[in-house]
N, C-alpha and C positions, 0 to 999 in steps of 0.2 A: 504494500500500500504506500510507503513512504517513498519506494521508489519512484512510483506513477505520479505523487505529488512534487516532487523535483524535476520528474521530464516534464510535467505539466507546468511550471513556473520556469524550469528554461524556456519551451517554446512560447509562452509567452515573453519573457526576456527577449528573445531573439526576434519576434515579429515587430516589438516595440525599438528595437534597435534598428533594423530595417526602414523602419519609416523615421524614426528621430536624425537617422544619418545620412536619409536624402537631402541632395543640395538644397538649402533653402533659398528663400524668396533673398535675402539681403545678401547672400553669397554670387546671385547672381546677378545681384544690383552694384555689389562693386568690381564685378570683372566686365559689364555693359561700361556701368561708368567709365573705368580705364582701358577701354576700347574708345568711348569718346573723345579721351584725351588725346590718345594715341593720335585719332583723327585730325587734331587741330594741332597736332606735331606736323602730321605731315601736311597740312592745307600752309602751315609757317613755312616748311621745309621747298614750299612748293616740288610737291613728286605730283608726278604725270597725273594730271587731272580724272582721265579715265580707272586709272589703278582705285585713286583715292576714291572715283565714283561705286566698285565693285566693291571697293571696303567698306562704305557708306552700306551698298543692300546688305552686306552682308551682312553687319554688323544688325539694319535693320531686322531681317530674319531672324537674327539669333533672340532677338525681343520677345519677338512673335512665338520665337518654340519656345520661350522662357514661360508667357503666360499659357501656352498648348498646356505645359505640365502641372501646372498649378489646378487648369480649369480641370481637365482631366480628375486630380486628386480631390476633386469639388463637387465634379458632378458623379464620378464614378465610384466615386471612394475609393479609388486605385490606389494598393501601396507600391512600392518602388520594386517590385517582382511584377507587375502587371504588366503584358507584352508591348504596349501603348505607349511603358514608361521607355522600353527600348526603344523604340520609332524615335520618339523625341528627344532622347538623348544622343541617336547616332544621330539626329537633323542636324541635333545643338554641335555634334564635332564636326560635320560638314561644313559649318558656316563659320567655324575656328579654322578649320585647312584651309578656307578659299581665303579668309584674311591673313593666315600667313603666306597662303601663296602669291598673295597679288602685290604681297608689300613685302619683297629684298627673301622670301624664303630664309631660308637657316642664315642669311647676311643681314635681315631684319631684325627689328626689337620686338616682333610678336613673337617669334619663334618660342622663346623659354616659357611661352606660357604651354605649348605642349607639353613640355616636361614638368609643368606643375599640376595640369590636368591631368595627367597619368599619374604620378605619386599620390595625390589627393583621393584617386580613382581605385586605386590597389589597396592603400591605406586604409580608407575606412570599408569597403565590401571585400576585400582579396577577389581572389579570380572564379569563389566558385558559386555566387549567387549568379541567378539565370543574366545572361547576355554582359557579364562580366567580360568574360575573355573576349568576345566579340569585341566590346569599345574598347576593350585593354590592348587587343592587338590591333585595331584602328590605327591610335596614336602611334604606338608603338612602331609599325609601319612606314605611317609619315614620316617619325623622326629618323628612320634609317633612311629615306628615299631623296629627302627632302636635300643634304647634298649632293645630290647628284643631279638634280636640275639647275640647267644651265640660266645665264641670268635674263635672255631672252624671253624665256617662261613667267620670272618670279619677281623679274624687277633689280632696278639696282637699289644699293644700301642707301641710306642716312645720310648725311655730312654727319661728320662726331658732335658735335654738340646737340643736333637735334637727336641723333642716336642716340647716346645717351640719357640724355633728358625721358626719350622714350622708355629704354631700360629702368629707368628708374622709376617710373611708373608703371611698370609692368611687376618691379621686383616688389613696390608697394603694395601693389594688387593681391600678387601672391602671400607675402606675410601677412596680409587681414583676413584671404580668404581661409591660411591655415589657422589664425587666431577663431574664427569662424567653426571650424567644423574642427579644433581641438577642445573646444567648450561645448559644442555636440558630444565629440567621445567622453568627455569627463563626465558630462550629465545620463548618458547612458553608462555608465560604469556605475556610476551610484544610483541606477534605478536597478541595473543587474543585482549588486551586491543587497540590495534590499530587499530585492525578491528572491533571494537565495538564501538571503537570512529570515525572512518571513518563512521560506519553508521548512529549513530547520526546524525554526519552533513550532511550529506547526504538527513537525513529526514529534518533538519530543513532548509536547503536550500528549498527542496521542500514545506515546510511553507509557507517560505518568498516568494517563486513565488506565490504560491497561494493567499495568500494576498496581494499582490503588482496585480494581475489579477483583485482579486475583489475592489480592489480601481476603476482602470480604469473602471471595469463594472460600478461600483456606479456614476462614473462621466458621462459614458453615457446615463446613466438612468434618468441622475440628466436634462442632458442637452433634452434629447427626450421625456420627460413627463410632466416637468416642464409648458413647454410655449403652448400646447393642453391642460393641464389643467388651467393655466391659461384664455384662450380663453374660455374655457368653462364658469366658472366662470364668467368672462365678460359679453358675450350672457347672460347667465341665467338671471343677476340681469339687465338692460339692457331691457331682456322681461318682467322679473317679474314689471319693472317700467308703463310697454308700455300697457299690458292687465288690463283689469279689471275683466273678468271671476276669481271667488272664487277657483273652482277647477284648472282651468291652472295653476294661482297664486301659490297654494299649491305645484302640479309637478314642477315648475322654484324651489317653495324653495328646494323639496326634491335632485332637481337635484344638485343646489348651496352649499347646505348642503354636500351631499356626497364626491364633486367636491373636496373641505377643506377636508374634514378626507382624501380623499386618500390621499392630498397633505401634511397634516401633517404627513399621517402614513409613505412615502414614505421621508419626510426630517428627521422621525427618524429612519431609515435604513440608511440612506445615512449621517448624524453625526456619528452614530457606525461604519461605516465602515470604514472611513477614518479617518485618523490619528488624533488625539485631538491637537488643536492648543496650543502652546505655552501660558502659564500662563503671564499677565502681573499684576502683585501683586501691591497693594497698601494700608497703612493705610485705613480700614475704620472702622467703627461702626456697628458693628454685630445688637444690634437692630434695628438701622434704614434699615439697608438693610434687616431684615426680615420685618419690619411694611411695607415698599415699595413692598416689594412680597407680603405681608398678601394682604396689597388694592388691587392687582388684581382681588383677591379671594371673595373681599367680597358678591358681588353681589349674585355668585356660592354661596355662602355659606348663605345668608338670602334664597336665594331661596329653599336651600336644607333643612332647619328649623336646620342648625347647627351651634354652636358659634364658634369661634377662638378669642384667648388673645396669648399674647405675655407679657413675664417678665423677666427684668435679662437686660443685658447689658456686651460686653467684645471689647477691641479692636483687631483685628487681621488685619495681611497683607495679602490680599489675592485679587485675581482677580473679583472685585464685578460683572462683568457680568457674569462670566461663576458658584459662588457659587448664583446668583442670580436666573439662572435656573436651579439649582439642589434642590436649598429651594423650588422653584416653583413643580417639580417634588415629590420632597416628599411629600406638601401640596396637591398638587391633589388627589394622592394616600390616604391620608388619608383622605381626603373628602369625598375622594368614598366609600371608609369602613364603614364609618359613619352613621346611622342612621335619623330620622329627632331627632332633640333632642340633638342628641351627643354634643358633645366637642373637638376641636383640641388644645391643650395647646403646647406652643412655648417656651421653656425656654433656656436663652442665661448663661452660668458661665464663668466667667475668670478662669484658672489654672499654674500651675505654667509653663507648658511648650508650652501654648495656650489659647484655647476658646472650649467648648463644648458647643453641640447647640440640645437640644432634643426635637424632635418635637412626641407628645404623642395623640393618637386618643383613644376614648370610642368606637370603631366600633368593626367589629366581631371576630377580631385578626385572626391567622393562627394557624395550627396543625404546630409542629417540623419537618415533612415533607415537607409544603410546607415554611418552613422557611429557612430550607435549602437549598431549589433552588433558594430563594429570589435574583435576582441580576442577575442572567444569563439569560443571553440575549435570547429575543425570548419567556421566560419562564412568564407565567402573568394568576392570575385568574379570570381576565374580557373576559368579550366578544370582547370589543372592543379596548382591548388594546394589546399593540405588545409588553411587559416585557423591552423595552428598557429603560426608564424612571431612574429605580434604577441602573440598569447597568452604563447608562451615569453620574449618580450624584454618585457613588461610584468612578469611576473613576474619577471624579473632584477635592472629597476629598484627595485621594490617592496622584493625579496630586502634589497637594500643600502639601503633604507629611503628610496630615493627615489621617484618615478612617472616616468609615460607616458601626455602626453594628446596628443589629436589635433585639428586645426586641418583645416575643408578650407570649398572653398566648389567648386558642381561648375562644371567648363570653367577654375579660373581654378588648380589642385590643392592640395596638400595640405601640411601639416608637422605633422610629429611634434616633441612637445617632452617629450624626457627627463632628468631631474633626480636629482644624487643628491648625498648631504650630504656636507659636508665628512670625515665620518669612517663607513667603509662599516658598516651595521648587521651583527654578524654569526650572525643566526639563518642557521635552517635554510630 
């Protein structure tokens, strides 16, 4: 959806650029005007009367398709892709050659405005809106052609002082008309950038509804599942108390049993989903609060034939229930990698701007593929696990303004190195 909203405000950007950086009405009022001048250079200079009378239509012409394109965009609502606007624009270079041709060609002081009318012409459209390369190679054309005609054709030059004086009105021309349509591009830039930042927000409004829906879903999921599964669980252990049949017994546990995973799998959906509570940070002792996560484990971990040690010692502030379920989380994770045999090593270091706490398994480690997805939610290669686990304890780190990177190499396993600063950050 947010993509369709940003191609939808480029191409409007773009349609509005197209017409904003058609020539306008005063661009082509000061290149008529210094055409007039022009003309009263050479009526001073006295050049051949007839010349000056063809630069006279011409110049009248080029009026005439000046207002064609206006009325055009008036009565047709033509923007400057309209084929009409190409007619009138190849008229309006017709009636610019025949005034450079009939006065001194590339020896004249009209000449440089071809080369201002193609730079201006590339500049602000390039070559690929429609009939672009057409008038781009027009001029283009002329200007390679244009020496080579002989002065029979095109006229002799100037004397230098009315020449010049012409150039200088020519180069005046040109500097106002690019003043002209670089305050066009500027004003289309910052109608772009506003509509590109309109749709921005736009998406991320629709974000934040999004997630502000799925909170409320998670709270009525929390509330409609919760207390059926609780019931359930009740009944089960309850009959499991009350029979004595072998196989009943077994179906009450396998039922009791499930009852729990769904309910845990469904309180870890419903912690990621809803916003992470506020940190309440306190002095504690990084070993002890992992040797008190370790003990949970221990039993899991004789049973699995796997060892866990813990070494080191650092003090930090931080919120010990919530980095007490993230230690927990990572210890799981690495239990389950593990081997009978293996090894989970826990080592605590003070640093200069904190505590770092790495927690290192001997189990099967990951490929760099799936170490990279490591963390994202959802993302897990158990069977029976839902990838929430490192997500929530990377966020915890972060929370207190530290991180959580991961180390693995595969066959040889893996360490998490969690870090948090000296003084626990305390957003949200």
């Amino acid at each position: 959806m947010h993509r369709l909203l940003v191609h939808q405000s480029a191409q409007e950007a773009l349609e509005f650029q197209r017409e904003e950086l058609s020539v306008r009405p005063t661009t082509y009022a000061v290149i008529n005007a210094s055409s007039g001048l022009i003309l009263a250079v050479l009526l001073v200079a006295g050049y051949p009367p007839w010349r000056i009378a063809v630069f006279s239509a011409a110049l009248a012409l080029a009026l005439v398709v000046h207002g064609a394109v206006w009325a055009l965009r008036a009565q047709l609502r033509a923007r400057p892709t309209h084929p009409l606007h190409l007619v009138t624009l190849l008229a309006w270079q017709a009636t610019l050659l025949v005034q450079v041709g009939v006065v001194g060609g590339i020896r004249g002081p009209v000449f440089p405005r071809l080369g201002v009318a193609l730079g201006v012409s590339v500049a602000l459209f390039g070559v690929t809106m429609r009939g672009q390369k057409l008038t781009a190679g027009v001029l283009l054309a002329a200007m390679l052609l244009f020496p080579f005609a002989p002065e029979s054709w095109t006229g002799p030059g100037l004397p230098a002082p009315h020449h010049w004086t012409a150039l200088y009105v020519v180069g005046g021309a040109g500097i106002a008309t690019a003043m002209i349509e670089l305050s066009a591009v500027r004003r289309v830039a910052e109608i772009s950038f506003a509509a590109a930042s309109a749709a921005r927000e736009e998406v991320v409004e629709r974000a934040l509804k999004r997630t502000r829906d799925l909170e409320l879903l998670s709270g009525r999921i929390s509330h409609e599942l919760r207390n059926p599964l609780s019931a359930i669980k009740t009944l089960a252990q309850a009959s499991f108390r009350a029979v004595s049949d072998a196989e009943t017994r077994m179906h009450l546990e396998v039922i009791e049993n499930e009852a729990k995973r769904i309910e845990d799998a469904l309180q870890g959906h419903l912690s990621f989903a809803r916003p992470i509570e506020k940190c309440v940070p306190t002095a504690v002792q990084l070993g002890e609060l992992a040797d008190d996560t370790i003990g949970l484990l221990r039993g899991r971990c004789a049973t699995a034939g796997v060892q866990i040690r813990r070494k080191g010692d650092a003090l930090a502030e931080v919120d010990p229930r919530r980095v007490r379920d993230a230690l927990l989380n990572l210890l799981v994770n690495a239990l389950e990698a593990c081997s009978p045999g293996g090894e989970i090593a826990v080592e605590i270091a003070s640093t200069h701007h904190g505590a770092t706490v790495r927690i290192s398994d001997t189990g099967r480690g990951m490929s760099a593929e799936v170490l990279g997805r490591l963390g994202t939610p959802y993302f897990t290669t158990r069977d029976s696990g839902n990838g929430l686990g490192v997500a929530l304890a990377r966020a915890t780190f972060e929370q207190h303004g530290g991180s959580l990177e991961f180390e693995s190499v595969p066959g040889a396993g893996t360490t998490a190195i969690a870090t948090v600063p000296a003084r626990a950050a305390m957003g949200a």
